[in-house]
C-alpha positions in Angstrom: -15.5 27.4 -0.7 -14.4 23.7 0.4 -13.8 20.9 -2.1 -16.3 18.7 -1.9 -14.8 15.0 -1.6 -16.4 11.8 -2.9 -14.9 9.4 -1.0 -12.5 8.2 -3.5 -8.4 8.0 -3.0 -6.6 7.1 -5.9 -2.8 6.6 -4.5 -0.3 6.9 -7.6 3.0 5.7 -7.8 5.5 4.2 -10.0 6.9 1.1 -10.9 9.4 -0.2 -13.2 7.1 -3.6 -14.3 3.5 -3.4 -14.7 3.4 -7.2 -14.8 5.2 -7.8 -11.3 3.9 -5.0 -9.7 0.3 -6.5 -10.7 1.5 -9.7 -9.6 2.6 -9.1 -6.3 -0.4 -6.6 -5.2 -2.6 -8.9 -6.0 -0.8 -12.3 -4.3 0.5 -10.3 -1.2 -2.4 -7.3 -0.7 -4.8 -9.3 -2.2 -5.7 -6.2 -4.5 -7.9 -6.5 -7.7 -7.2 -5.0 -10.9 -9.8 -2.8 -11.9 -7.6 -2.1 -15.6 -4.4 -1.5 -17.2 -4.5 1.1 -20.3 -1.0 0.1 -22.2 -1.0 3.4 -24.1 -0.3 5.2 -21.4 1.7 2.7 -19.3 -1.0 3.0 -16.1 -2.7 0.2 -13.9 -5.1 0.7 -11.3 -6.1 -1.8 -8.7 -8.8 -1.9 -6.4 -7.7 -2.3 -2.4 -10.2 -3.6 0.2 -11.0 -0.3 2.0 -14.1 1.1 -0.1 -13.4 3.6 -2.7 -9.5 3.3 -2.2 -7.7 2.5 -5.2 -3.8 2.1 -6.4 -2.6 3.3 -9.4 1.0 2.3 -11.1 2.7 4.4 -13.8 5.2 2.4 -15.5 8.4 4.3 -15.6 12.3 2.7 -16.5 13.1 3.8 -13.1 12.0 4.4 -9.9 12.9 7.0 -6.8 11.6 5.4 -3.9 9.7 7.8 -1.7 6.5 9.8 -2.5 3.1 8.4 -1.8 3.5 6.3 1.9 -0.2 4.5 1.9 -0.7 3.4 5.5 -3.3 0.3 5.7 -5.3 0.1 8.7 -5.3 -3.8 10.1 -7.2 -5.1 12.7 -4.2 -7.5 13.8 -0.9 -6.1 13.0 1.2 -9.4 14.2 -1.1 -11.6 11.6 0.1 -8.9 9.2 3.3 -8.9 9.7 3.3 -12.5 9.8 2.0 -12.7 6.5 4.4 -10.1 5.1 7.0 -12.9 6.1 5.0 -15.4 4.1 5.7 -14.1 1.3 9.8 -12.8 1.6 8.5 -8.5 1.6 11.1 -6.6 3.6 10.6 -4.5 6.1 12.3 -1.8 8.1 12.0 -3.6 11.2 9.9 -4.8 13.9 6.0 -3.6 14.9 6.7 0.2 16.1 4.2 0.5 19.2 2.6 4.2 20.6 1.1 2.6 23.7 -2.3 4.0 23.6 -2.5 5.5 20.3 -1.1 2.6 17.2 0.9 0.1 16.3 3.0 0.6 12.9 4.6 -1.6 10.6 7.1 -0.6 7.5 7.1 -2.9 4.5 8.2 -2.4 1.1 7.1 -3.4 -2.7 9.7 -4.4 -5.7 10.4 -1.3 -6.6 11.0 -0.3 -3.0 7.9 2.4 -2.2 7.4 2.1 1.4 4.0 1.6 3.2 3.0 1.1 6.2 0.0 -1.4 8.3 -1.4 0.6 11.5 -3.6 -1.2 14.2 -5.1 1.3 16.3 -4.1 1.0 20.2 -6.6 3.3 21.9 -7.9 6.9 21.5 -5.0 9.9 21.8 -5.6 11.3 25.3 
């Protein structure tokens, strides 16, 4: 029997400040904050890809790791440029698979990695 899927992707991960996570998901993603229930320390924020959403449990620390959410972009150089913009670190420059996607890792405050992709072609 196969699951059958709605659509929907919640990714969950954790973060030390509610408020500055907020903050800088929506100012650098552009994410929108769907709600935050304080009783059980949880935030979830819409993202622009339909039926993709973020959710932050707050936690007094944070193991980096877990969850990578990869972003597709339609101009990873803009993205990258923009990432700049606004001081987010990243673990280098664009990674480039001629023919297959471009990849770029970047980091929030409480240092979970994701990545931007831009598609370069169809695998052979």
């Amino acid at each position: 029997m196969a699951v059958d899927f709605d659509g929907g992707l919640t990714l969950s991960m954790r973060a030390t400040d509610l408020d500055r996570t907020i903050a800088w998901y929506q100012t650098v993603l552009g994410f929108t904050l769907l709600y935050r229930a304080e009783q059980m320390a949880w935030c979830e924020l819409a993202t622009p890809v339909g039926k993709v959403n973020v959710g932050f449990s707050e936690s007094e620390t944070v193991m980096p790791g877990g969850a990578v959410p990869t972003w597709g972009v339609t101009d990873i150089v803009a993205a990258q440029a923009m990432l700049a913009e606004h001081g987010v670190r990243t673990d280098g420059d664009i990674q480039h698979i001629p023919g297959l996607v471009k990849l770029l890792t970047f980091y929030d405050p409480d240092d979970n990695a994701m990545m931007f992709y831009e598609t370069d072609g169809a695998p052979a």
